[in-house]
C-alpha positions as CSV (number, residue, x, y, z in Angstrom):
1,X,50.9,214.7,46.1
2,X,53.5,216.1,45.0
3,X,55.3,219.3,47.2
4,X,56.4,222.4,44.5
5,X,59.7,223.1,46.4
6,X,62.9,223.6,44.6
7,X,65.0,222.1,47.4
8,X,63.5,219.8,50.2
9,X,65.2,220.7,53.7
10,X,65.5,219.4,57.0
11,X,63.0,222.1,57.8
12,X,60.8,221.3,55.4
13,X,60.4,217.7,55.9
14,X,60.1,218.1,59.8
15,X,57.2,220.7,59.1
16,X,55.5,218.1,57.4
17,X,56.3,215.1,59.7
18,X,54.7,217.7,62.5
19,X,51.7,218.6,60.8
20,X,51.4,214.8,59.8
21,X,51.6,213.4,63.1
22,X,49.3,216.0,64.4
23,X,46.7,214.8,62.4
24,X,47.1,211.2,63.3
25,X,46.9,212.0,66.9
26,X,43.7,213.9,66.3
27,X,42.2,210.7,64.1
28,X,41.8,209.5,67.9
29,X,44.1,206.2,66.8
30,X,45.0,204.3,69.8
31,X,47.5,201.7,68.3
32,X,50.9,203.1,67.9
33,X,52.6,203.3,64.5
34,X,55.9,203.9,62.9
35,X,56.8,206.0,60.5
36,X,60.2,205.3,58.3
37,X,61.6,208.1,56.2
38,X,63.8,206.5,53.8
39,X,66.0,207.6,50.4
40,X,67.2,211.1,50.1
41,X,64.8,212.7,52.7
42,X,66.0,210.7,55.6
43,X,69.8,211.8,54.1
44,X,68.5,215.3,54.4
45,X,66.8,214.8,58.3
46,X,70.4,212.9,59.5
47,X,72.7,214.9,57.9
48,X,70.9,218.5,58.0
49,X,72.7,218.9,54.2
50,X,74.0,222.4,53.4
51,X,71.9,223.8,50.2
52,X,74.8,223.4,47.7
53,X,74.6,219.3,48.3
54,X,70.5,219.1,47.8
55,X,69.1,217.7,44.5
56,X,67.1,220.2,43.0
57,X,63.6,218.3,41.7
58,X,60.3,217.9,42.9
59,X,59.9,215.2,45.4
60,X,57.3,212.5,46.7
61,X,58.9,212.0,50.1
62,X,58.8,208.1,50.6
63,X,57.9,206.5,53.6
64,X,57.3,203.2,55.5
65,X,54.4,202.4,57.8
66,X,54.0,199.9,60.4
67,X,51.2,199.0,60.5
68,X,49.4,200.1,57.5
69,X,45.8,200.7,58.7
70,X,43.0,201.9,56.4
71,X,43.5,205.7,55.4
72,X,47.5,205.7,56.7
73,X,48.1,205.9,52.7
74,X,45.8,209.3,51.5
75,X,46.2,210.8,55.0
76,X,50.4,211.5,54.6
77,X,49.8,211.7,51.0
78,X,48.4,215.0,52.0
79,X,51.2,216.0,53.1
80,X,53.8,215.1,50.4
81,X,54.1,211.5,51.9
82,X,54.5,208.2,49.1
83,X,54.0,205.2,51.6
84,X,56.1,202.2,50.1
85,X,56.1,198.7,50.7
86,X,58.2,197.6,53.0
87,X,59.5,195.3,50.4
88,X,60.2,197.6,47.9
89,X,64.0,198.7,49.5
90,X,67.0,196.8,49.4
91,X,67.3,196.6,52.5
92,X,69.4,193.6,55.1
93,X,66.9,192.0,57.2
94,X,68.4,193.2,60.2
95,X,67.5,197.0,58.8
96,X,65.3,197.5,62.1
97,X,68.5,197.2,64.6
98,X,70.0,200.2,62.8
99,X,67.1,202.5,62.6
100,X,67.9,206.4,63.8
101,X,65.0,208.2,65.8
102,X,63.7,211.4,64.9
103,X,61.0,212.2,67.0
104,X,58.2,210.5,68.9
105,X,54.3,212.4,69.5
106,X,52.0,210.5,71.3
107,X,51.2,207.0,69.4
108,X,53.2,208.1,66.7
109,X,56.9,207.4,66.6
110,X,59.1,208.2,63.7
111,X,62.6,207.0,62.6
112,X,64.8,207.5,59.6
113,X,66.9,204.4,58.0
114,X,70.4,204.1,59.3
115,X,73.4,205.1,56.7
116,X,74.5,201.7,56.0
117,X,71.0,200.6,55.1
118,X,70.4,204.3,53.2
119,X,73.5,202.9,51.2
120,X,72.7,199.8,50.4
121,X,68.9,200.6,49.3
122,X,70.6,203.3,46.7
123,X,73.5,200.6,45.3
124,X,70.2,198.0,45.1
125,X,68.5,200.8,42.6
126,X,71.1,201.2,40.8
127,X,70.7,204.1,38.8
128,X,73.3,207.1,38.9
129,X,71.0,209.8,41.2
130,X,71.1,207.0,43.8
131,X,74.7,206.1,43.4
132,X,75.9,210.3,43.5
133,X,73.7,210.8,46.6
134,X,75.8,208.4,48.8
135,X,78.6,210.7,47.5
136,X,77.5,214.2,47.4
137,X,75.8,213.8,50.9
138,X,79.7,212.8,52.3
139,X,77.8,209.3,53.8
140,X,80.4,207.7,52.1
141,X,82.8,209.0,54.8
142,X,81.1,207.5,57.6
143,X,80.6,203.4,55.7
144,X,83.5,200.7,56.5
145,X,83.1,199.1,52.9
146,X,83.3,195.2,54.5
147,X,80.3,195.9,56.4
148,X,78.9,197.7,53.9
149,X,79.0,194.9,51.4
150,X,77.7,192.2,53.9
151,X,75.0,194.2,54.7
152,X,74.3,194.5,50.5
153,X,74.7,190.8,50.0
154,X,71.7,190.0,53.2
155,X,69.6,192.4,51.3
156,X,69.8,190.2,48.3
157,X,69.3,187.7,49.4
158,X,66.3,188.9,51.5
159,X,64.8,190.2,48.0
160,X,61.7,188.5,46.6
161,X,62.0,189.4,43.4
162,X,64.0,186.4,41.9
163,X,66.4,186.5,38.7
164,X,67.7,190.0,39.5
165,X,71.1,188.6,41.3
166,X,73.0,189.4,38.3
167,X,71.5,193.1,38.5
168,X,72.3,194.0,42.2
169,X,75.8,192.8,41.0
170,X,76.5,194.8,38.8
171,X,74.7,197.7,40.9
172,X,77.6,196.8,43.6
173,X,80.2,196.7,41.1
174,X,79.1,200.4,39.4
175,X,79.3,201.5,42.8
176,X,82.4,200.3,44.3
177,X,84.1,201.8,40.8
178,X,82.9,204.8,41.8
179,X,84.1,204.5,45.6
180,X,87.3,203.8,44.3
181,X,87.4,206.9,41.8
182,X,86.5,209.0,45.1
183,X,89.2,207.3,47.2
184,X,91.9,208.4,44.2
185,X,90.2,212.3,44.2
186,X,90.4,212.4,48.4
187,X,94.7,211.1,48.2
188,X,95.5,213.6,45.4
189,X,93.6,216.3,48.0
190,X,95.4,215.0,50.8
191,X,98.9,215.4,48.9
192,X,98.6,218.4,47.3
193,X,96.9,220.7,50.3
194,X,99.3,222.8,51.8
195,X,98.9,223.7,55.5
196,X,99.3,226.8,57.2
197,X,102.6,226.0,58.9
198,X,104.3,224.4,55.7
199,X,103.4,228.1,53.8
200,X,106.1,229.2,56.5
201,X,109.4,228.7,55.7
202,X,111.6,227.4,58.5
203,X,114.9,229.1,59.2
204,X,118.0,226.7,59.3
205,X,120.5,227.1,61.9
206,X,122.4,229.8,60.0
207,X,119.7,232.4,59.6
208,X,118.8,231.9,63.1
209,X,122.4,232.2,64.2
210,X,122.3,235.8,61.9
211,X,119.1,236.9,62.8
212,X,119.9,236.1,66.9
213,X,123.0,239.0,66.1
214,X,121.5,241.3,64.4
215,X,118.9,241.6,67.6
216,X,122.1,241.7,69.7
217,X,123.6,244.8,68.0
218,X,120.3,246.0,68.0
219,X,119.8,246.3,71.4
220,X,123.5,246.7,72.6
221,X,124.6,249.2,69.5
222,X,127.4,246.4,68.8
């Protein structure tokens, strides 16, 4: 199913996460499950994104689901919901420890993918949407690019899909030319802003001297 929305919001996605648990609780399930927003929709639910730094486009939210029992799959579909193999991300093996909590209903508890593992599932696609989102959402900010690159190299090498090293290279290597490129934009920024107090020019010991008698005369009539 696919939800007609131009933009996909924080609000939107937790309306649909509500009504989506609520129907789980009231399928009577007794065995708790987990629910894993991850690509741009858990950017959105972390970062609460201002409109002008949504994609515009029409959106299967994707989702993991642990464990995946019969009906899990057409029930969130209803609600905009594309469950995805776990194995599907890049994602470090360790991905779990970093998880972010959203909310928690009853048997139902539901998380979002930390940033460094929201990074490196976008580098490991590959393609340019993926690559601008880290961007455009400011995540970047917020990554040391060490860790970031460990993390990247676990997740290959936690792939199962063999003969596709060369890929998720050059997938790291687009993006760090593009990290770089936004290092060189942020410097120039940094140089050429001018603050507040350097618009105000500062009076040297002369003009204060002048100034300090012409106050003087002022108030003395001298």
């Amino acid at each position: 199913m696919e939800i007609m929305l131009d933009k996909i919001t924080k609000g939107n996605i937790e309306e649909l996460l509500d009504n989506a648990t609520k129907k789980i609780i009231d399928s009577k399930l007794e065995e708790d499950i987990y629910l894993v927003l991850i690509g741009f929709s858990s950017i959105i639910v972390r970062n609460d994104l201002k409109p002008d730094k949504l994609r515009e486009a029409t959106y299967d939210i994707d989702i993991m689901v642990a464990p995946r029992f019969a009906g899990i799959d057409n029930l969130l579909y209803e609600y905009g919901f594309s469950v995805v193999n776990k194995t599907v991300p890049i994602l470090s093996p360790d991905y779990v420890d970093r998880l972010e909590k959203i909310k928690e209903a009853g048997v139902v508890h539901i998380f979002s993918l930390g940033t460094y593992d929201i990074a490196t599932s976008k580098i490991g696609r590959g393609n340019q949407k993926d690559l601008d989102d880290i961007f455009s959402s400011g995540i970047v900010q917020n990554l040391d690019i060490d860790k970031l690159e460990t993390l990247y190299k676990n997740a290959m090498a936690n792939r199962l899909v063999l003969g596709l090293d060369s890929l998720y290279e050059q997938n790291w290597d687009n993006f760090i030319k593009m990290y770089k490129n936004f290092q060189n934009i942020e410097t120039r920024e940094q140089k050429t802003a001018i603050t507040p107090e350097s618009q105000t020019p500062k009076p040297d010991d002369f003009t204060r001297d002048l100034e300090n008698r012409q106050t003087h005369k002022r108030k003395f009539g001298r």
